[in-house]
Biopython code that builds the backbone (N, CA, C, O; Angstrom):
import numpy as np
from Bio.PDB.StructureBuilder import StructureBuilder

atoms = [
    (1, "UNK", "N", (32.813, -68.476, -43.344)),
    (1, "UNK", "CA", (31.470, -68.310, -42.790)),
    (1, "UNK", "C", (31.310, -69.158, -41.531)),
    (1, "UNK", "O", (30.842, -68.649, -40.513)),
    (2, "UNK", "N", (31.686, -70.441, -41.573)),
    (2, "UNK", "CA", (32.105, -71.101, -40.366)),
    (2, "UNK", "C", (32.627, -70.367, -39.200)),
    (2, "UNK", "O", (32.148, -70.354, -38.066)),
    (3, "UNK", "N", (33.504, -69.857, -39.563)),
    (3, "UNK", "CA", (34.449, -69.697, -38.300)),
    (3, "UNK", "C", (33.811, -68.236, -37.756)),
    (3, "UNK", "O", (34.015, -67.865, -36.600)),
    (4, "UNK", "N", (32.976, -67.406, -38.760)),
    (4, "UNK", "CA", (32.324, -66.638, -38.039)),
    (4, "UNK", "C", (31.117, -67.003, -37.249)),
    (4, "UNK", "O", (30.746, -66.231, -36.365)),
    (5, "UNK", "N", (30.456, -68.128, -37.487)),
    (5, "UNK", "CA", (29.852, -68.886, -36.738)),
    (5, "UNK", "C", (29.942, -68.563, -35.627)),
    (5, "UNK", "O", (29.388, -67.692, -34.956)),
    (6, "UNK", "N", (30.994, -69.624, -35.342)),
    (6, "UNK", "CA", (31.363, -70.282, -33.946)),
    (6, "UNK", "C", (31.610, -68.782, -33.149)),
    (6, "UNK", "O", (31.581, -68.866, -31.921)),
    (7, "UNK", "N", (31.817, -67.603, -33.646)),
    (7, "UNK", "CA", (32.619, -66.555, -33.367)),
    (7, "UNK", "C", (31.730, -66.006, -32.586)),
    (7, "UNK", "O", (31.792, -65.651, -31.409)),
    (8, "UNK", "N", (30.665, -65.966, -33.580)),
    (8, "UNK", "CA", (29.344, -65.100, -32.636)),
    (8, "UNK", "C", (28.778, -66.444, -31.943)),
    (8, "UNK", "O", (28.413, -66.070, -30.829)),
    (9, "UNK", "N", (28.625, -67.295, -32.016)),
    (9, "UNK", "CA", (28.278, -68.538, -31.109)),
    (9, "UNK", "C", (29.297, -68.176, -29.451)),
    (9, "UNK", "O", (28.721, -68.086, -28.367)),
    (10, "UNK", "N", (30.726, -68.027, -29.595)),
    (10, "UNK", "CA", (30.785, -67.826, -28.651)),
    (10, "UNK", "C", (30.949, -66.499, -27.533)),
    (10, "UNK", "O", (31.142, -66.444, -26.318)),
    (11, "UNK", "N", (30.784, -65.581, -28.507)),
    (11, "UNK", "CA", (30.834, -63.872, -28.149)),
    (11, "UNK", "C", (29.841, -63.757, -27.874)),
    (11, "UNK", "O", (29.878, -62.905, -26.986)),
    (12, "UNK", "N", (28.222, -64.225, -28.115)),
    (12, "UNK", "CA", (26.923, -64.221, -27.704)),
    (12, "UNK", "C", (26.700, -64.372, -26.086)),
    (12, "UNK", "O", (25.870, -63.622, -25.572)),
    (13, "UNK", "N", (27.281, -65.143, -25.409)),
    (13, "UNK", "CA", (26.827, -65.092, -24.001)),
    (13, "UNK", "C", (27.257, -64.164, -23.005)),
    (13, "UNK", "O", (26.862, -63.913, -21.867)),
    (14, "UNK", "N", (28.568, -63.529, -24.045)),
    (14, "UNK", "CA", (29.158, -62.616, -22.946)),
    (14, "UNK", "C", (28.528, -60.963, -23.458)),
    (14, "UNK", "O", (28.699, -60.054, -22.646)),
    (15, "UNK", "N", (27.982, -60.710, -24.485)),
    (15, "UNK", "CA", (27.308, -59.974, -25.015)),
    (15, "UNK", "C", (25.996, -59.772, -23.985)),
    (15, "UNK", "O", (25.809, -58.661, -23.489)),
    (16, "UNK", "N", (25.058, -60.938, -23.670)),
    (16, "UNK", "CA", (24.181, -61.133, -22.713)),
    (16, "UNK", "C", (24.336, -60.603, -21.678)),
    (16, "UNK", "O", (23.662, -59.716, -21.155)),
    (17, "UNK", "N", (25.602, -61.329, -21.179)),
    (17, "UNK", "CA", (26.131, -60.695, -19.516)),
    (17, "UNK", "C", (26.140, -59.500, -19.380)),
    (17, "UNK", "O", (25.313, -58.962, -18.643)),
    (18, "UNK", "N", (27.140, -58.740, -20.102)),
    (18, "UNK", "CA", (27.508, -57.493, -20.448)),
    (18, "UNK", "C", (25.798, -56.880, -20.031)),
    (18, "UNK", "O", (25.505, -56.498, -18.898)),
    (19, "UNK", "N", (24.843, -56.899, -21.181)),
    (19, "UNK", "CA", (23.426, -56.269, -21.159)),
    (19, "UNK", "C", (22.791, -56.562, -19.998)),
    (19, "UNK", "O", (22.080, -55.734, -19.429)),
    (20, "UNK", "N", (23.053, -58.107, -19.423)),
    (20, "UNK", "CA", (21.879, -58.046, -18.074)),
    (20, "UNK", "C", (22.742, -57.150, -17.030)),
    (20, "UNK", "O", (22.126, -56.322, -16.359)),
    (21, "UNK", "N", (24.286, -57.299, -16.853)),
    (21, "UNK", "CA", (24.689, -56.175, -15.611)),
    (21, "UNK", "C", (24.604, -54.728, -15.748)),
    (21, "UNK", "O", (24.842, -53.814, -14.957)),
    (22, "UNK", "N", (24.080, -54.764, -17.333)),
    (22, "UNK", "CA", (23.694, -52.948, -17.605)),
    (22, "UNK", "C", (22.357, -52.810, -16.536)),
    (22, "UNK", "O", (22.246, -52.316, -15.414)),
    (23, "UNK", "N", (21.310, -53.567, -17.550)),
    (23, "UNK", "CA", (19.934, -53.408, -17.106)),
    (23, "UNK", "C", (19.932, -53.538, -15.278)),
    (23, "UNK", "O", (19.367, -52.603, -14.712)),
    (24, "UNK", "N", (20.510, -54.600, -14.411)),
    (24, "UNK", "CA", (20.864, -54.849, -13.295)),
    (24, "UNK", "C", (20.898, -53.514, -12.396)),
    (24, "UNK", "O", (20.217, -53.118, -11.449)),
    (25, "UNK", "N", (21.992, -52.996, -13.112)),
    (25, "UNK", "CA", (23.114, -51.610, -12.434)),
    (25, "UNK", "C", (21.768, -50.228, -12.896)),
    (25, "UNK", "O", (21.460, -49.586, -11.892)),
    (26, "UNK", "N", (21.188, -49.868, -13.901)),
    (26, "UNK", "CA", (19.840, -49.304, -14.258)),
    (26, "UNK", "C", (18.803, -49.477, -13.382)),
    (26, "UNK", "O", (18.140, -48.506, -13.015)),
    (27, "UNK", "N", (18.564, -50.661, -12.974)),
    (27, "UNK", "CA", (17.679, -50.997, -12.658)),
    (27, "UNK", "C", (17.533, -50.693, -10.803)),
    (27, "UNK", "O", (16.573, -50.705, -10.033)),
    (28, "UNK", "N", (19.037, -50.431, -10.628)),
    (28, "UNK", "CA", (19.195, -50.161, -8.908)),
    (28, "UNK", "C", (19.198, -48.789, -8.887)),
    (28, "UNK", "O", (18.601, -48.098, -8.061)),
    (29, "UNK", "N", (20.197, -48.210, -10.237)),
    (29, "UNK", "CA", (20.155, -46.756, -10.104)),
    (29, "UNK", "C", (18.597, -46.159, -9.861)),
    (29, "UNK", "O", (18.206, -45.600, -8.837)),
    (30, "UNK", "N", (17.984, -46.369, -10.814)),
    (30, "UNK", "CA", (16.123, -46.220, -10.818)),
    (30, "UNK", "C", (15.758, -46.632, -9.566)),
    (30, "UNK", "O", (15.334, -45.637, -8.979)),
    (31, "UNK", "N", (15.712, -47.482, -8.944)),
    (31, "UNK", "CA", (15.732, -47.505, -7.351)),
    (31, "UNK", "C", (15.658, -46.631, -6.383)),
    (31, "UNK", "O", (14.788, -46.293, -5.580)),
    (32, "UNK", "N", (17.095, -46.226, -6.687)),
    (32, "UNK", "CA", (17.776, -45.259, -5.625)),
    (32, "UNK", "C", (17.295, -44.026, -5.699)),
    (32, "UNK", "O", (17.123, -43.352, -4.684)),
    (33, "UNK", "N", (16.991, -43.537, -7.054)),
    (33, "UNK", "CA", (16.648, -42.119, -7.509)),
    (33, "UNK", "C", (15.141, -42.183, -7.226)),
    (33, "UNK", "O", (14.548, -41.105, -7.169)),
    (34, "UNK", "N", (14.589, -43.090, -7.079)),
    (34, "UNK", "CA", (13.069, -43.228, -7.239)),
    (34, "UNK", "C", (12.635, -43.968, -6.378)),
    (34, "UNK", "O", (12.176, -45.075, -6.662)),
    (35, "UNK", "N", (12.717, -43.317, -4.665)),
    (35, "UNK", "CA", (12.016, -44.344, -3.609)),
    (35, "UNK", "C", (10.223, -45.580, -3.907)),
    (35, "UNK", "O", (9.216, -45.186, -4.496)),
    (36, "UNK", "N", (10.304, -46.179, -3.640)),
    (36, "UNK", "CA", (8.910, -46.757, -4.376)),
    (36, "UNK", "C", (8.943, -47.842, -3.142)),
    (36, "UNK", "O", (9.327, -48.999, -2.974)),
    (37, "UNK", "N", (8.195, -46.591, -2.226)),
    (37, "UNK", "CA", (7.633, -47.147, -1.113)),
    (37, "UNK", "C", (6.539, -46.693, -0.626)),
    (37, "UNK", "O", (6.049, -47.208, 0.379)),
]
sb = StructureBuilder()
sb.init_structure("model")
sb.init_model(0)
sb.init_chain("A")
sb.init_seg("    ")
for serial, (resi, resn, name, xyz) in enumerate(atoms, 1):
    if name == "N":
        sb.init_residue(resn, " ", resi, " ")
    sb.init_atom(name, np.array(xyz, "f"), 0.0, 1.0, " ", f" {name:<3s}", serial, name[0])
structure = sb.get_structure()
């Protein structure tokens, strides 16, 4: 149970990354497709 711990302790931030350069890369596509000017 420990060692799954630490496991998701340290797979958690890159899990994050992963989701904010989704939302990021979404978030330009929606941009591009959708002038909002």
């Amino acid at each position: 149970m420990h060692g799954v711990g630490v496991m998701v302790w340290m797979v958690t931030p890159f899990l994050v990354a992963i989701l904010a350069m989704q939302t990021v890369k979404f978030s330009l596509l929606v941009n591009y497709l959708i002038p909002t000017d």
